[in-house]
N, C-alpha and C positions, 0 to 999 in steps of 0.2 A: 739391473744393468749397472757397471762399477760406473759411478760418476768420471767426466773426462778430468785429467790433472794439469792446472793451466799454469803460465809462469807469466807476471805481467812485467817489462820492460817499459821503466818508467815510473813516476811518482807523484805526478801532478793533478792538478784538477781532473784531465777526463780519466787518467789509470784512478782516481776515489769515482769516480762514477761506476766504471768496470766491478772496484771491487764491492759494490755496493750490489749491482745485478747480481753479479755472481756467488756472495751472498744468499742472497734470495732466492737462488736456483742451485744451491746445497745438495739436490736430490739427485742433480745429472751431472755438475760441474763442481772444481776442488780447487781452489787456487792453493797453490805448491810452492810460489815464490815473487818476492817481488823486485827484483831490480832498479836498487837507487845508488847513484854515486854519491848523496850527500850522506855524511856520516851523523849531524844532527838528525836528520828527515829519518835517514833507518833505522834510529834509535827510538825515535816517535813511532814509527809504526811499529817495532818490536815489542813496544811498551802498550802497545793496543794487541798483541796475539797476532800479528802482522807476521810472517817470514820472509823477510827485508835479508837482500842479500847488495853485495857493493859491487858484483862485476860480470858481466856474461860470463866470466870463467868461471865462476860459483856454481853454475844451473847443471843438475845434473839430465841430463838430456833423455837419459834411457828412465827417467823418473817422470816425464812430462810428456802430454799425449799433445800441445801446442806451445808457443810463445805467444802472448797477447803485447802487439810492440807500440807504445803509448808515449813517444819520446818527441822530439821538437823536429817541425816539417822538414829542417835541413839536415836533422841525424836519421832520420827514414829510410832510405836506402845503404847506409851503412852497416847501421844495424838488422837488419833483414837480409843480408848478406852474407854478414858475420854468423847468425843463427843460421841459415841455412848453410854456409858450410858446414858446421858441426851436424849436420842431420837432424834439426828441427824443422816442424811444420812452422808455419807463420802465420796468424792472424795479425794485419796492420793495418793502424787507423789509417784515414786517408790524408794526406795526399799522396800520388807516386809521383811524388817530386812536382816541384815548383816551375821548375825549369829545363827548355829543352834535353840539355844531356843526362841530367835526371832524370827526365820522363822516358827517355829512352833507355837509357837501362835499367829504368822498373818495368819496362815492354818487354825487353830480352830474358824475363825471368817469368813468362806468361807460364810455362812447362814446368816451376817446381811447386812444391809443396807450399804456396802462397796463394791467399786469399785477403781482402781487402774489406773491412769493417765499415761499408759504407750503407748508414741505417736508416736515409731516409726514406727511398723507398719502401722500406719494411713498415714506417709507421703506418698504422693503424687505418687513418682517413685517409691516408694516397691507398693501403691496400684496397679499402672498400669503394677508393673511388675508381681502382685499376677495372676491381670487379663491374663493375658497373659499365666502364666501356668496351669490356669485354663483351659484354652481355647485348651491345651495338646502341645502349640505350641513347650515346648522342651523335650515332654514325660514324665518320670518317675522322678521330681526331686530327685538329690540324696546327692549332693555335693554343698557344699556352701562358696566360699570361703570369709571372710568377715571382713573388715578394716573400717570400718564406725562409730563404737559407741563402748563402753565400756561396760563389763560384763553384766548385767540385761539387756540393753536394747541389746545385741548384742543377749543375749541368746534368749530375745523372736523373735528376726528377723528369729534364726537358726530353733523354732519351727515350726513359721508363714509356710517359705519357705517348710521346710524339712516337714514339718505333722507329724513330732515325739508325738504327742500327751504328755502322764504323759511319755514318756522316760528320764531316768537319765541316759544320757551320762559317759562313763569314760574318763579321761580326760590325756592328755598327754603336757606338755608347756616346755618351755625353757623360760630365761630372756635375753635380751639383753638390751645393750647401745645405745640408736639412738641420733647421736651428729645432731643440726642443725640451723636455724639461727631463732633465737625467734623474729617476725614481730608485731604479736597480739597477745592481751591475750581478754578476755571474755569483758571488759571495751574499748576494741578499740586499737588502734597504740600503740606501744610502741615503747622506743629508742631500736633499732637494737641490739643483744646480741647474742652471738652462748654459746646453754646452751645441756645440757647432762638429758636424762629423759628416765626411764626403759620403755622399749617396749617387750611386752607378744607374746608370737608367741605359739598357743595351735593347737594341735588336739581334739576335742570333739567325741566321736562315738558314735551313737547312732542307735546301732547295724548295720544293713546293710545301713545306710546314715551314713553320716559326715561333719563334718565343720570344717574349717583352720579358725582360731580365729588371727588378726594380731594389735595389737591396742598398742598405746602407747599417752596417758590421754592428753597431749596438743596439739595432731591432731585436737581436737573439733577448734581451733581457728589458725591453726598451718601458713597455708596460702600457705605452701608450701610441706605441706602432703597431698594430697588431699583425699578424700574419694572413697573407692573401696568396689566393689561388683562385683561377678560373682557366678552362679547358674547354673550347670552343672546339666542335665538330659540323658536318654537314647535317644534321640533324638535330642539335641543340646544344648548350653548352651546359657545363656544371662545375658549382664551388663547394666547400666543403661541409657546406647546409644541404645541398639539392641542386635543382637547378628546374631548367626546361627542355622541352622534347617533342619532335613532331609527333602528332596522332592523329593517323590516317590524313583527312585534309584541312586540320587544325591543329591546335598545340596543348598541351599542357604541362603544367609544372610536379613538379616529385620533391623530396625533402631524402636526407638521411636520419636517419634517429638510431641515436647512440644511447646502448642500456648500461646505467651501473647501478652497483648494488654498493650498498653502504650511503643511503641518500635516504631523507625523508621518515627519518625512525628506522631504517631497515638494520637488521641485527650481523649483516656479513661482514668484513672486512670492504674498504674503499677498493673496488676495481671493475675495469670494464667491462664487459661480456660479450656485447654485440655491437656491429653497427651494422642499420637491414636500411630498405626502402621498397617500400610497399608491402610489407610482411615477408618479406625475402630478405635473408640474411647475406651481405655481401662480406661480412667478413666476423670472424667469431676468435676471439682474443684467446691462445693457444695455453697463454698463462696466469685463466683466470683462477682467484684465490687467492692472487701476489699480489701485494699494493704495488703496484709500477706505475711512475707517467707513460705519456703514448712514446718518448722518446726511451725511457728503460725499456717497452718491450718490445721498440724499435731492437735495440741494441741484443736484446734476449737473443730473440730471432738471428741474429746475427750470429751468433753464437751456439746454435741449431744448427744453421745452413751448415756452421763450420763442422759440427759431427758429423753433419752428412756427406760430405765432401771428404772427411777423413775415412770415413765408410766406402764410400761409391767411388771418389776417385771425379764425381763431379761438380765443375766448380759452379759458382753461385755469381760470385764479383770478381776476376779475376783480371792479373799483372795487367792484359793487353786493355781491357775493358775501364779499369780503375785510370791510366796512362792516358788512356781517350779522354775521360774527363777532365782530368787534370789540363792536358793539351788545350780542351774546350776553356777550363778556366782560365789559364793564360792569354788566353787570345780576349777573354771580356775584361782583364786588368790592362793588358797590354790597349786596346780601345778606350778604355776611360783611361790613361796615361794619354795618350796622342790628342782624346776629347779640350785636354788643361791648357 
C-alpha cells in the first residue's frame, strides 16, 4: 500500500511532534511538505531534509492525499478554509474555534473533507478503559471525575466516557490559586522556581451525568501534579490502575496491567503492547515495535482513522462534533471568568 502524502501547515512545537509520528510511520505515511511563513525557521528545517515551503500557494494539492493544519487557535478556521477551497482534505488540530462565530462556522463545514485531530480519546488507557465499560464492568457510567487535559480536550474525554451524545452541559466553576514548584516546562528541565497559575475547578451536568472538571494549564508538564481520572458507575467505579465492581452480593476490586517490552534486560525496542485486566486484553497497541509515548500513539491513531475516512468517506471527529467541544470548552472558561 503507497504510504499517504501528508502536508503539515505550520512549524511549531506540536507540527515537530507530528513530524516526529510521522516519521516513525514511514511505512503508510510521507510528509510532502511543510508550511512555514518564517524564512529563518524554513531554512532550518530545509537544512534537516525538511520540505519547508513559505505559502499555501506552494502546496501542490493533486501531490498530497491530506493537509495536516498545525497553526495558532485563531488561524484555524482560516486556514481550513483556504485548503479546502483549493480541494484538500483537512486533518486539524483542535480547537474549532475559540469562540462563538467561530465555532460556528467550523459547525457549517461538518459535510467537507474535514476531520479533527483530537487524540485523547485515542490514548491508550482511556482506550482500554472505554473497553472495559463496554464490557458493563462498572455498570451505568455516570460520573467523571477528570484532572488530565484542558477544556476541548477534557470535554471530549467527558462525552467519550459519559455518552452525552449533542448534550450541552451547564456549567458551574470557581478559580483558584495552585502555588507549586515549576521542575519542567514543554522544552525539558528548567531551573527550579515555585510559580502561582489559575486552576479551574467546574461542575459540567449534563442532565442526569456529570463531570468535576479540575485542570490548571502547567499540570501538562507539571511533574509534580500528576494526572487523575476516575469514572464512577452504578456498579462500581474505575482509574487508570483498576478500580472496583459489584460481584453478585458483594464487591471486588480488578487492576489494569500494562505490558512493555524493552524493560528488565528485555532485548526489544521500548514500547507498549498491551493493556488487559484479568487475562483479557482490553486494548492491544496497533503500533507495536515503534518507540511511541501513549500520547504519540494517541496521535498515530489519529492518523489511521484519517485514512480511513479518506477511504470510507466515514468520519471519526468531525466539524459538528469537534464545535460541540469546543462550545463545551467555552462555557467552562467563560464560568471560571464570572467565578473571579
Amino acid at each position: 500500500m503507497e504510504p499517504l502524502k501528508i502536508a503539515i501547515v505550520g512549524a511549531g512545537w506540536r507540527a515537530e511532534t507530528w513530524m516526529r509520528v510521522i516519521g516513525r510511520l514511514s511505512d503508510r505515511f510521507c510528509l510532502t511538505a511543510v508550511v512555514c511563513r518564517n524564512a529563518d525557521r524554513a531554512e532550518k528545517l530545509r537544512s534537516r531534509g525538511v520540505p519547508a515551503v513559505r505559502a499555501l500557494s506552494d502546496l501542490r494539492t493533486d501531490e498530497l492525499d491530506f493537509a495536516l493544519v498545525c497553526v495558532s487557535k485563531s488561524e484555524n478556521y482560516t486556514v481550513c478554509r483556504e485548503l479546502l477551497s483549493i480541494g484538500a482534505a483537512v486533518l486539524c488540530e483542535t480547537p474549532a474555534g475559540t469562540e462563538g462565530e467561530q465555532i460556528t462556522a467550523f459547525a457549517s463545514l461538518n459535510n467537507e473533507k474535514l476531520q479533527f485531530a483530537e487524540q485523547y480519546p485515542f490514548q491508550p488507557r482511556f482506550q482500554a478503559m472505554r473497553a472495559a465499560c463496554e464490557k458493563g464492568m462498572i455498570g451505568e457510567a455516570h460520573t467523571l471525575q477528570i484532572s488530565c487535559c484542558h477544556g476541548y480536550h477534557a470535554a471530549a474525554l467527558m462525552r467519550s466516557f459519559l455518552q452525552t451524545n449533542s448534550v450541552m452541559p451547564s456549567v458551574r466553576a470557581v478559580r483558584i490559586a495552585d502555588e507549586y514548584m515549576q521542575l519542567y516546562s514543554r522544552n525539558g528541565a528548567v531551573p527550579a522556581v515555585q510559580v502561582s497559575c489559575d486552576r479551574v475547578l467546574a461542575l459540567a451536568q449534563f442532565e442526569r451525568k456529570q463531570a468535576l472538571y479540575d485542570f490548571s494549564h502547567p499540570q501538562y508538564f507539571s511533574g509534580i501534579r500528576r494526572p487523575r481520572i476516575l469514572l464512577q458507575g452504578t456498579h462500581g467505579e474505575m482509574d487508570f490502575a483498576g478500580g472496583v465492581r459489584v460481584c453478585g452480593n458483594t464487591f471486588a476490586s480488578f487492576s489494569f496491567s500494562a505490558r512493555y517490552f524493552g524493560t528488565g534486560g528485555d532485548l526489544y525496542a521500548s514500547a507498549l503492547d498491551t493493556i488487559s485486566c484479568g487475562g483479557e486484553i482490553l486494548y492491544k497497541n496497533p503500533f507495536f515495535g515503534i518507540s511511541l509515548s501513549d500520547e504519540e500513539i494517541a496521535m498515530a491513531h489519529c492518523l489511521y482513522a484519517m485514512r480511513q475516512f479518506l477511504q470510507t468517506g466515514k468520519p471519526f471527529y468531525g466539524a459538528s462534533e469537534a464545535a460541540l467541544d469546543a462550545q463545551i470548552s467555552a462555557k467552562l472558561a467563560s464560568a471560571a471568568e464570572a467565578a473571579l
